[in-house]
N, C-alpha and C positions, 0 to 999 in steps of 0.2 A: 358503249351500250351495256355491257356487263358492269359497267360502275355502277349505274343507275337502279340495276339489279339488284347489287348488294347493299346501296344504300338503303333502299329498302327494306328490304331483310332486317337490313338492323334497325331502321327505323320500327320497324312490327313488332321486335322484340320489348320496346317501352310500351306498348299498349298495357291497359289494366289488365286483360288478359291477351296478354301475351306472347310470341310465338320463339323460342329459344334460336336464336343464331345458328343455323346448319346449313353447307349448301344444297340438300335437297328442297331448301323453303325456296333458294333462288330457283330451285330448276323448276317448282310450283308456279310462282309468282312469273317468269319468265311466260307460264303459258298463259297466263290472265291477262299481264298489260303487257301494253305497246310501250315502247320506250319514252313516249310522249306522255301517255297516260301513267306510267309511273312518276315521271315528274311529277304531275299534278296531283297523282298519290301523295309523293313525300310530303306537301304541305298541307295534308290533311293532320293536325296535331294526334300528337300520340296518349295524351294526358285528358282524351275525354273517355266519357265512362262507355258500357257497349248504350248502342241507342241513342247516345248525344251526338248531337251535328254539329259542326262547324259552320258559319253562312259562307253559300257561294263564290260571293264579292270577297270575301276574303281570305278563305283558299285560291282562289285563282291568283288574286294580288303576291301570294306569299308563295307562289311556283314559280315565280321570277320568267313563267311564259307571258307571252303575249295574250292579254286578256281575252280576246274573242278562243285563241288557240287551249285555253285552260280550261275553259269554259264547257267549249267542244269533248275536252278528253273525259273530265268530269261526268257530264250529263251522258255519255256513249258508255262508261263505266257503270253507272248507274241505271243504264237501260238492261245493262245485261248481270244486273245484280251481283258485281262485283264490287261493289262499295255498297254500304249502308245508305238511303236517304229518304229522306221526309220533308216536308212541310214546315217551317218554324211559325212560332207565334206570330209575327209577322207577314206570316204571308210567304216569306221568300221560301226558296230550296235550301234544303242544309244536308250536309252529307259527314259522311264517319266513315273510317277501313273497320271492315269486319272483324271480328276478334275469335279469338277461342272457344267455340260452342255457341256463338252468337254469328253466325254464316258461316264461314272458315271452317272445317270441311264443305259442313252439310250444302250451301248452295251450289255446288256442282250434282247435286242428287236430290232435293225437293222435288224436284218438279216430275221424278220419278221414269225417267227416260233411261234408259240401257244399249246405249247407240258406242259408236267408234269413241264419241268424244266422251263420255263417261267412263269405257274402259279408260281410256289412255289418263283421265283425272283419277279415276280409282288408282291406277300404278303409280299416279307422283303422289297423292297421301298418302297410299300405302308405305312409298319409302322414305317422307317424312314423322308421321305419326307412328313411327313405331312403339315399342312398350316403353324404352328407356324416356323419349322425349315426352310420353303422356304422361309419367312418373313424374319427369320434373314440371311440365308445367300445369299438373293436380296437385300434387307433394311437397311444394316447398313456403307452405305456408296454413300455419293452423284453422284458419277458414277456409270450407272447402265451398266453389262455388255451387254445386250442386248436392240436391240429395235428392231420397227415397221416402216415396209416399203411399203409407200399406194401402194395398187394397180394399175395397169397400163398397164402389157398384153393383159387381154381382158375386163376389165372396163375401158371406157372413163372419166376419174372426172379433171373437170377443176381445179388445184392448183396455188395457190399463195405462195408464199415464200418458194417451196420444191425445194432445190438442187437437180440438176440430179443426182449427187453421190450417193442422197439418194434412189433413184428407183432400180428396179431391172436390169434392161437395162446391166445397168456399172459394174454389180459385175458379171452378166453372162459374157460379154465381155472380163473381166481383169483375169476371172479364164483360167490358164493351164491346168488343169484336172478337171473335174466335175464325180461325182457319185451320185448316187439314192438310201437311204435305205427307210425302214420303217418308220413311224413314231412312234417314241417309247412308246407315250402315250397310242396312241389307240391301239398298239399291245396287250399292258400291260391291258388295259382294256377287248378286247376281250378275253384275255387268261382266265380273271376271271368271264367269261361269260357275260360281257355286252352289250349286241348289239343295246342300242339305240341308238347306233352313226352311222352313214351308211357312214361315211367320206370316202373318199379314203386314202390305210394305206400306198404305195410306194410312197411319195411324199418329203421325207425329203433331201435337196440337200447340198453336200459335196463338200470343194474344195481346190486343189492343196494338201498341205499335208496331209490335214485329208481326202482327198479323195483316195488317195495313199496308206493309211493306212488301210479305210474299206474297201476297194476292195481287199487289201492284204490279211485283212485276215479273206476273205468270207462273210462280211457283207451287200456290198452294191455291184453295180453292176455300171461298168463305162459306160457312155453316151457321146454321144456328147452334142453341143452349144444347136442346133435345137430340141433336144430332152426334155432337161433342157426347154426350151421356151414352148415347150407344157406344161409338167408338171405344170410350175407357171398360164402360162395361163389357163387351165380347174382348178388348187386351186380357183383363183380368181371366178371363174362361181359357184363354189360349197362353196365361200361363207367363204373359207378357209383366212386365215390372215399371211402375209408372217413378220416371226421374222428372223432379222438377228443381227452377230456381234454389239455393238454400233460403228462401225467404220465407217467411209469415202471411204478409202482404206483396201483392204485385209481382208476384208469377210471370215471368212470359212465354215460358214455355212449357208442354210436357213430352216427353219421347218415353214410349213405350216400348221398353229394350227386353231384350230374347239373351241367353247365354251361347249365342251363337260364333254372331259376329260382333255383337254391341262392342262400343267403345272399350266402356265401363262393368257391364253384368259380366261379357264375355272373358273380359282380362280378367275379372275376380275368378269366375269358374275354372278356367286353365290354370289358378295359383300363380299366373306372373305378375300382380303387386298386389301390396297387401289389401285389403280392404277401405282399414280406414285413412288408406296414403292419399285416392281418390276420392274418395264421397262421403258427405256426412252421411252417418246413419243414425238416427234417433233409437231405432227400435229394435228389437229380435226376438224372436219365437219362441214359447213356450210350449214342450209338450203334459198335456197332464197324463200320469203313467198308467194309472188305473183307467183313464176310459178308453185309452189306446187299444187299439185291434191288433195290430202290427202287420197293416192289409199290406203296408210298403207306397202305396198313391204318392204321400205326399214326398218320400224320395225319387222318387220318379219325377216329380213334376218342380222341383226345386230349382231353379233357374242357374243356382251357383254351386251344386253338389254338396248342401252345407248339413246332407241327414244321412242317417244310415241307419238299420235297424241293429238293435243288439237285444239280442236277451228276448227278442220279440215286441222289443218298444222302440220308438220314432225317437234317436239320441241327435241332438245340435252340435253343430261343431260352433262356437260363439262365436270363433276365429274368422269367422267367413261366413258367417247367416246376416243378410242383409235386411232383415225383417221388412218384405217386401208382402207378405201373409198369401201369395198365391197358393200356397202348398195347401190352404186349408179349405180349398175348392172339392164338394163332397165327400169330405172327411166321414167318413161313416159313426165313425164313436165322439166325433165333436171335440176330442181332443186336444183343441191347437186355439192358441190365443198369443196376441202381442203384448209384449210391455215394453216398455222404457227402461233404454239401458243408459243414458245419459242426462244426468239433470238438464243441461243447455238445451235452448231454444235457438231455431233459427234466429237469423238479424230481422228485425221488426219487418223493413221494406228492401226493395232493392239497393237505392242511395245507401243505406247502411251499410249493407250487404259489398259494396264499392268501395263506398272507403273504409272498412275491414282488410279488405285484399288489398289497397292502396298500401294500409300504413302497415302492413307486414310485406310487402315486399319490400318497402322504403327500408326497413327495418335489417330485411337480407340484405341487402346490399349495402347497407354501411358497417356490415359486420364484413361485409368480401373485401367493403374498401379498407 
């Protein structure tokens, strides 16, 4: 029974993203499947992108179970949103294992319940996800999958060099379906009793197939355009920092993270990795010195500690300013504008954006081997 376990485990570890070989992933995974149902995991290939299926017929064929018995493990995995699955062009079921920031943590905490069974998932990410394992599998490759997209629903901040593709505008626009779950950090945090965060927890936004999929199956809750627009706009008021895909095109997600608990803002803010080890960041803050007040608001309100007043002006630490531009939420002297601290541009679409992190990790590992 515990072979099955680890075979897994390591099987997870070749997903595009990824999960590093530790046995707290087995004592995770042990709580998700049944020993039956990790078989029919293992022949889930590891070499699809996150969102791509494999057909039914043949993952089941390739578990070496008995077809009706694979079958069974598969679609009962799938009921309760621990594998990926969808629809193919065809018609049939196709299914994928969740990857790194594409289910894995978060669908233990979508759906926004803080019961026995959330504590006790909150304690096994907790002691998988720690800082070292989130380092290596954000850090060890120069595409990062995610970044930071300034603010701009209801903070005004002048920018210089930020594509529109990069704002939230155009990913609300281009999505087909939109959904609203939890946010999985702070579910995870409150379930373990911590409520120094008062963030708002319904804010995490899904789109086109990963929205299809958590509304499927009970997670999230579908919205419209105008709906999604509020949502981003009161994040930005409360100080929240919008992470999406590193893409240009085809977004599927946004999480509206706090320096609390978030994965990502909060490990920046505490200084345990560096900034740009985890997330692209295009941009960073400008203060202009002469219109400064030196009221102190926007260090107050910086999500990642990255201002401090000196001399009576708003000074940046570069080192850790994620130019996220919530800080310049009633800036009283108008102060504060984004620019471009990196020529690059996100990868076009998502496909790009995959085989990016493909051929750098192929890359790492034949320098290991």
């Amino acid at each position: 029974m515990e072979d099955v376990y680890q075979r897994l485990a390591q099987h997870m570890e070749h997903l595009v993203m990824g999960f590093p070989f530790r046995q707290p992933l087995i004592d995770l995974i042990r709580e998700c499947y049944s020993p039956l149902e990790a078989e029919a995991a293992l022949a889930i290939p590891a070499g699809l992108a996150p969102l791509e299926t494999a057909p039914e017929g043949q993952v089941a064929a390739a578990s070496g179970l008995p077809m009706d018995e694979a079958i069974e493990a598969l679609r009962a995995l799938a009921d309760r949103g621990m594998i990926y699955s969808a629809r193919r062009l065809d018609g049939s079921m196709g299914y994928a294992l969740l990857q790194v920031g594409y289910g894995i943590p978060q669908t233990f905490f979508w759906h926004g319940r803080m019961d026995q069974r959330a504590r006790k998932m909150a304690r096994l990410v907790l002691g998988y996800f720690d800082v070292d394992t989130t380092r290596q599998i954000y850090g060890d490759r120069p595409t990062k999958t995610f970044r930071y997209s300034p603010a701009s629903l209801s903070v005004e901040v002048p920018v210089q060099g930020v594509f529109s593709n990069e704002m939230m505008e155009p990913v609300l626009a281009g999505a087909g379906k939109i959904a609203v779950a939890h946010c999985a950090c702070r579910v995870a945090a409150r379930a373990l009793g911590r409520t120094d965060c008062t963030h708002s927890l319904e804010v995490c936004l899904k789109y086109d197939e990963l929205a299809e999929f958590v509304v499927d199956r009970g997670l999230a809750r579908a919205i419209s355009v105008d709906q999604a627009h509020a949502i981003l706009a009161k994040a930005e008021l409360e100080g929240l920092v919008h992470m999406v895909d590193n893409v240009q095109e085809q977004v599927k997600h946004t999480c509206n993270c706090c320096g609390h608990y978030c994965w990502n803002v909060g490990i920046i803010a505490r200084r345990k990795v560096p900034r740009d080890v985890l997330m692209a960041c295009y941009h960073i803050r400008r203060t202009e010195d002469e219109a400064c007040l030196g009221c102190g608001q926007c260090v107050e309100r910086c999500p990642v500690n990255a201002l401090s007043l000196v001399d009576g002006v708003a000074v940046v630490d570069e080192q850790w300013c994620i130019g996220c531009g919530v800080c310049a939420l009633d800036c009283p002297g108008e102060a504060i504008s984004l620019v471009r601290r990196v020529p690059e541009r996100p990868p076009r679409d998502f496909g790009l954006l995959v085989s990016q992190v493909r051929a750098e990790k192929a890359a790492n590992k034949k320098k290991e081997g």
